[in-house]
C-alpha positions as CSV (number, residue, x, y, z in Angstrom):
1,X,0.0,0.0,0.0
2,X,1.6,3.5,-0.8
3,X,2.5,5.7,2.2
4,X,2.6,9.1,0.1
5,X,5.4,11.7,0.9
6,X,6.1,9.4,4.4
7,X,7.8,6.8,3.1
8,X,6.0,4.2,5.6
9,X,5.1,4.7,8.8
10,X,1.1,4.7,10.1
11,X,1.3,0.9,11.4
12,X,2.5,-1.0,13.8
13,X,4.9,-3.8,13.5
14,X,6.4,-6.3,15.3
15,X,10.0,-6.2,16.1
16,X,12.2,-9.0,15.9
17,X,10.6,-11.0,13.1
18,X,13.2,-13.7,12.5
19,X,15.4,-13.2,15.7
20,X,14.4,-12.4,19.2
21,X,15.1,-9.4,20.6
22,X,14.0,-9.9,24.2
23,X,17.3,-9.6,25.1
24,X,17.5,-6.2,24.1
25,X,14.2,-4.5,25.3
26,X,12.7,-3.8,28.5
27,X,10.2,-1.9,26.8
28,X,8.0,-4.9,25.5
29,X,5.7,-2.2,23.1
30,X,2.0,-2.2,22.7
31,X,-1.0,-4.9,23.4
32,X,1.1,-7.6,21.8
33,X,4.6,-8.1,22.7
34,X,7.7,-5.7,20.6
35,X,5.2,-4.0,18.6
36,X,6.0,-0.5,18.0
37,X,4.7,2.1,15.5
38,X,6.6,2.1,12.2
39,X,7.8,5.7,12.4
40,X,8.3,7.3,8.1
41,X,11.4,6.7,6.4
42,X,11.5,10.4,5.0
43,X,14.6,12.1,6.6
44,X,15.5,8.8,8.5
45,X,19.2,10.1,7.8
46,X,18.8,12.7,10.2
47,X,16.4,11.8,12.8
48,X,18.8,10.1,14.9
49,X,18.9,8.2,17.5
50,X,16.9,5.5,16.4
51,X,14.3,2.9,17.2
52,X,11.4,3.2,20.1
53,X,13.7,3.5,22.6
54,X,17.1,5.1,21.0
55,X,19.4,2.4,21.0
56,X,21.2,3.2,17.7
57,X,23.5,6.3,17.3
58,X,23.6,5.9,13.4
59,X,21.7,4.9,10.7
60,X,24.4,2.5,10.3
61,X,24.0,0.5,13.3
62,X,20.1,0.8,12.9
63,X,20.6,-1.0,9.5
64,X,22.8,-3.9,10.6
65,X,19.9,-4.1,13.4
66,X,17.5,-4.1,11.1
67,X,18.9,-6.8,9.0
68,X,19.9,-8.9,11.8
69,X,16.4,-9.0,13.5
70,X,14.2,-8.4,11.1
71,X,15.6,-10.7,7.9
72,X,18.1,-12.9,10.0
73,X,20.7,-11.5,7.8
74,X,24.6,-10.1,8.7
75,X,25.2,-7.4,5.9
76,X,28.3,-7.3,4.1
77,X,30.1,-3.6,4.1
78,X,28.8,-3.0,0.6
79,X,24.9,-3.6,0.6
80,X,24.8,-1.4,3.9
81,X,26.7,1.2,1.8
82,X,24.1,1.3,-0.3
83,X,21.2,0.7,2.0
84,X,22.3,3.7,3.9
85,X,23.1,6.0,0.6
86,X,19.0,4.6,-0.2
87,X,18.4,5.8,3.1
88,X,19.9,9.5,3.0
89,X,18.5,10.0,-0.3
90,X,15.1,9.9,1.6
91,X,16.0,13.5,2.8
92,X,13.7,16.1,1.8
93,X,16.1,19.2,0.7
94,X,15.7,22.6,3.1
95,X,12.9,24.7,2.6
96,X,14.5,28.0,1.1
97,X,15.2,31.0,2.8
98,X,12.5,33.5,1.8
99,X,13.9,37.2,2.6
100,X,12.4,39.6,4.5
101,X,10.6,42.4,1.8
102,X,11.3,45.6,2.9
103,X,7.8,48.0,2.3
């Protein structure tokens, strides 16, 4: 389903899909256990910290997270190159500057 100029977001999810994380959270989320909202991808690359509870510092390390919970998966150097370059191009570009009019 498309998620318009969000890039995701407005559902909830469960985390850990393929690995468990109780390990890593005392939070356990909502009604059901590790489910957290799915915050919007647009301007991930400078929201940090990340996750519910800010664990991550860097996109980076959210990624290899990600990957590890989520898909089971230990990235190699290059895919989270790219994953992250993805990720950064997700940044909308600064409003410009309107000057003051003098009347």
């Amino acid at each position: 389903m498309p998620q318009g100029r969000n890039v995701g977001g407005n559902l909830f999810q469960k985390f850990g899909s393929v690995e468990s994380v109780a390990a890593l959270n005392a939070d356990l989320g909502l009604n059901d256990k590790y489910v957290y909202r799915v915050p919007s991808l647009r301007n991930v690359a400078i929201t940090a910290p990340y996750f519910h509870d800010g664990r991550a510092q860097s996109l980076e390390e959210a990624v290899l997270v990600m990957a590890k919970v989520q898909l089971g998966k230990d990235l190699e150097a290059t895919t989270l190159i790219e994953l992250v370059a993805f990720l950064d191009s997700l940044t909308a570009p600064k409003p410009p500057v309107l000057k003051e009019l003098n009347r």
